[in-house]
C-alpha positions in Angstrom: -17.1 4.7 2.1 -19.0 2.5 4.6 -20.3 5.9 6.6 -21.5 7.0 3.3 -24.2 4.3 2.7 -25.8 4.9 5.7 -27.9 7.2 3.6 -29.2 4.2 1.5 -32.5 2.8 1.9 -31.1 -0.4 3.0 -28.1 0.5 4.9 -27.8 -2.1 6.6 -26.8 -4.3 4.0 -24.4 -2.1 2.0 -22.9 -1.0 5.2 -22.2 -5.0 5.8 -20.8 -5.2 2.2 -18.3 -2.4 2.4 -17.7 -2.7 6.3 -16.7 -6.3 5.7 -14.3 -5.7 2.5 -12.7 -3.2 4.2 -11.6 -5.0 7.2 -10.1 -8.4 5.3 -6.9 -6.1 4.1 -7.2 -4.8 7.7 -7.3 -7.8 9.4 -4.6 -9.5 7.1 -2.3 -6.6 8.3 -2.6 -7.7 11.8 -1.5 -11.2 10.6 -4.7 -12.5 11.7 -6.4 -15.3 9.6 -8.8 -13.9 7.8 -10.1 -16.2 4.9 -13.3 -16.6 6.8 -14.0 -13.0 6.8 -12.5 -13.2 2.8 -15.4 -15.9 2.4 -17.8 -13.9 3.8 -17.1 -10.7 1.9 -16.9 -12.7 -1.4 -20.9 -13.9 -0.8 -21.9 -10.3 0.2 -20.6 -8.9 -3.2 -21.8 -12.0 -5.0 -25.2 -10.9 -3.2 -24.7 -7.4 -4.1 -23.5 -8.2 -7.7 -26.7 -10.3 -8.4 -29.4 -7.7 -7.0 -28.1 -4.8 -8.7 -27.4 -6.6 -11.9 -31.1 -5.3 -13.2 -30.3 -1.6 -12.8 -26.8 -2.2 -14.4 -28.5 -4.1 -17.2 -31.5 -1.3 -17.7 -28.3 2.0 -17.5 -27.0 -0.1 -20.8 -30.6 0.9 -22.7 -29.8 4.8 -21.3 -26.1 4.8 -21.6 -25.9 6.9 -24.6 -28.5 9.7 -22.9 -27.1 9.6 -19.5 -24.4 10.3 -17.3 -24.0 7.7 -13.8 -23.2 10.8 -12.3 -26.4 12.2 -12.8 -28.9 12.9 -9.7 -30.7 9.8 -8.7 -34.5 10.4 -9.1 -37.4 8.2 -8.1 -38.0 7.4 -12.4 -34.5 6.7 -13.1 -33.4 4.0 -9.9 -30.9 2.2 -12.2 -28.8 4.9 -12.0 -28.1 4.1 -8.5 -28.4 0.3 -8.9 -25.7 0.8 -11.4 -23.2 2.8 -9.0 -23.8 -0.1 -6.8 -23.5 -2.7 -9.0 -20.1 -1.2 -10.2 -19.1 -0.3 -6.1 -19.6 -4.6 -5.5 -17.6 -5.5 -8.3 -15.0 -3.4 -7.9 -15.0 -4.2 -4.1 -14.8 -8.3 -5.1 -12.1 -7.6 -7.5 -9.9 -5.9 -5.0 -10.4 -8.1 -2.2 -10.1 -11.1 -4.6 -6.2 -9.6 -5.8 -5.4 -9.0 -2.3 -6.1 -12.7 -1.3 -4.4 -13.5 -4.3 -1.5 -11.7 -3.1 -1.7 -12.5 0.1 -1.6 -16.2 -0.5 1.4 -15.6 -3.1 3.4 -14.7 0.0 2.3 -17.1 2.0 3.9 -19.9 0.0 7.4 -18.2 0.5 
């Protein structure tokens, strides 16, 4: 997923969202402390979350007429804003269960 952003007009920032969320489960598998990695991840979705928001919001006046699938085109941007808007939550609500999880098994 991470190689796949590299495409974006701002890589760099959606390749630290996804780069970092994928290495907490990774890093938690090596037994290695990694709620300030967690921490960090949690912030970069939040980020991501809040800037895409816009382009989630505008796809909800288009929902009806168009598919997220569709081909992103210079006149129809939410589209993509929307794909990443859904790719940041879902991201923060998996890494949010995992730490759940992780911390449920930690008190054993």
């Amino acid at each position: 997923m991470v190689v796949v952003q590299l495409n974006d007009p701002d890589p760099l920032f959606w390749v630290s969202v996804y780069g970092s969320c994928a290495l907490v489960p990774a890093i938690a598998f090596l037994h290695i402390n990694n709620k300030p990695l967690f921490y960090i991840s949690l912030v970069l979705c939040a980020i991501a979350i809040s800037v895409s928001f816009g382009g989630a919001l505008e796809y909800t006046r288009h929902f009806s007429e168009e598919s997220i699938l569709m081909t992103m085109s210079a006149h129809k941007l939410y589209l993509e804003e929307t794909r990443e808007f859904f790719g940041a939550l879902i991201t923060l609500l998996l890494i949010s269960v995992h730490q759940f999880i992780l911390s449920k098994q930690n008190t054993k």
